[in-house]
N, C-alpha and C positions, 0 to 999 in steps of 0.2 A: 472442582479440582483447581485446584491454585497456580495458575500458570506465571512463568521466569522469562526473565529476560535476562541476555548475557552483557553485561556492562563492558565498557573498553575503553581507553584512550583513542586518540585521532589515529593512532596507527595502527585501532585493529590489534593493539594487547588486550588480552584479557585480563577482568581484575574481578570479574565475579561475578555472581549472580543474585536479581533484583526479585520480587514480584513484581510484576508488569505492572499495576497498578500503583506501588510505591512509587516505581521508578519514575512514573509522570508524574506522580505529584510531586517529585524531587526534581525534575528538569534533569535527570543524570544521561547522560551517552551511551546509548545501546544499538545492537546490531540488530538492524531493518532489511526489508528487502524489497519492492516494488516492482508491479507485474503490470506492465503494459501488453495488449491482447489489441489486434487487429482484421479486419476482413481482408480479402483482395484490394476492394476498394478503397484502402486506406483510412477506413473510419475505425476510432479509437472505439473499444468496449468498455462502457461506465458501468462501475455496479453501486447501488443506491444500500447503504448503510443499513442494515437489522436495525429495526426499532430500539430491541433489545439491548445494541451496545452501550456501554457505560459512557460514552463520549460518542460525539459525531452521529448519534444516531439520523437515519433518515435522510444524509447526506450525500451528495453524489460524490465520490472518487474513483482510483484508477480499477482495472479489474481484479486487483488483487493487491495488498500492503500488510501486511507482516512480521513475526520476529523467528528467526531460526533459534532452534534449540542449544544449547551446547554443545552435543555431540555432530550437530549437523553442518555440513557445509550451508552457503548462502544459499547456493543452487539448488540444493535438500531440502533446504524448507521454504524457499519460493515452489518446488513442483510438488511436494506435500500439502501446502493451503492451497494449491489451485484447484488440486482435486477435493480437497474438503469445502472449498467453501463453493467451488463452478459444478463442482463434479465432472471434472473435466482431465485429461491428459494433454498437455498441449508442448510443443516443444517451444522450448526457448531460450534465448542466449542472454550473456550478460553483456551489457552496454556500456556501463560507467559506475561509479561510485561518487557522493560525494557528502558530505556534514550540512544538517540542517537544525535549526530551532524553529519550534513553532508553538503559539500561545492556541489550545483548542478550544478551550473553557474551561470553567470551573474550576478553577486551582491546577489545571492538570497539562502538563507538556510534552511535545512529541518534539525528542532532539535527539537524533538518531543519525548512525552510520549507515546510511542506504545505500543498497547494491540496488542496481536497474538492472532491470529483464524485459525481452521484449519476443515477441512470437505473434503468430499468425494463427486465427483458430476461425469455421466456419462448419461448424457442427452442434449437433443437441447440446444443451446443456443442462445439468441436474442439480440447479441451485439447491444450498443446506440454505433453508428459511433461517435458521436460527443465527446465521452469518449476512445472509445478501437479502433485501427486501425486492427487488428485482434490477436485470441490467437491460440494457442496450448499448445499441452501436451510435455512433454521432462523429460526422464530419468535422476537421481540424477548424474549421471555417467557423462553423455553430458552434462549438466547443467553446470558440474561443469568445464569441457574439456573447452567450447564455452565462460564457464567467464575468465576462464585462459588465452586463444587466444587470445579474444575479447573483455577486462572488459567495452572497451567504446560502445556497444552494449546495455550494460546494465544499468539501475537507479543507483545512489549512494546508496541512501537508498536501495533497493534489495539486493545487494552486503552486505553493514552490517547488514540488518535481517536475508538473510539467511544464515552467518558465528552464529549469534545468536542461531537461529532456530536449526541448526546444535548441540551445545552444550548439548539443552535441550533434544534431540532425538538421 
């Protein structure tokens, strides 16, 4: 099934609708959404990229990133893919928003209108294999050690949300 992405200007107009995979490889502006997931403890939950994706495969980013649907608010389709890809319900609020480009490989770009989300979650999870290859939790401290090491471990986009993320907190 051929999934859409809603294109827009910087101000969040609509101007249509892409296939998601076009749209990267056009570098066009569409509406993203990004799910940061936390313990009591304050350590971030990573989830490690499906093999299967067409980009980023096998790569660590946040616990969830995104596109709502057309008919969907931001918030609608961030607590939609948490439960499809964590199997999870988790509550959570919106943080910020801001404009990103990023080069992921292959011909292909993520330049998107990201809405940030963030909640607290310490419960089962029911990973879809076919989205997450496994998560855990990891301290701001190691996070931030393991990008420094290692930045090809990790998503493009992860990298610039959470220098973002960082700012606002």
């Amino acid at each position: 099934m051929e999934e859409f992405v809603v294109l827009v200007n910087p101000q969040d107009e609509v101007l249509g609708l892409m296939e998601k995979q076009q749209a990267h490889i056009n570098g066009l502006l569409h509406r993203a959404f990004s799910v940061f997931l936390f313990n009591s403890k304050g350590e971030m939950l990573l989830q490690k990229r499906a093999s299967k994706k067409y980009h980023s495969p096998l790569k660590w980013t946040n616990a969830v990133c995104s596109h709502p649907r057309i008919e969907e608010t931001y918030i609608e389709g961030a607590q939609r893919r948490v439960k499809e890809e964590l199997g999870i319900d988790a509550e959570i609020t919106e943080k910020f928003d801001f404009i990103y480009k990023a080069d992921v490989g292959n011909g292909l770009w993520e330049h998107e209108l990201d809405h940030v989300f963030t909640g607290i979650f310490e419960d089962e999870f029911h990973l879809n294999k076919d989205e997450v290859e496994e998560i855990r939790y990891v301290s701001m401290e190691d996070l931030d050690k393991e990008i420094s090491e290692q930045p090809e471990h990790f998503t493009e986009w992860f990298k610039i949300i959470l220098e973002e993320y960082k700012h606002h907190f």
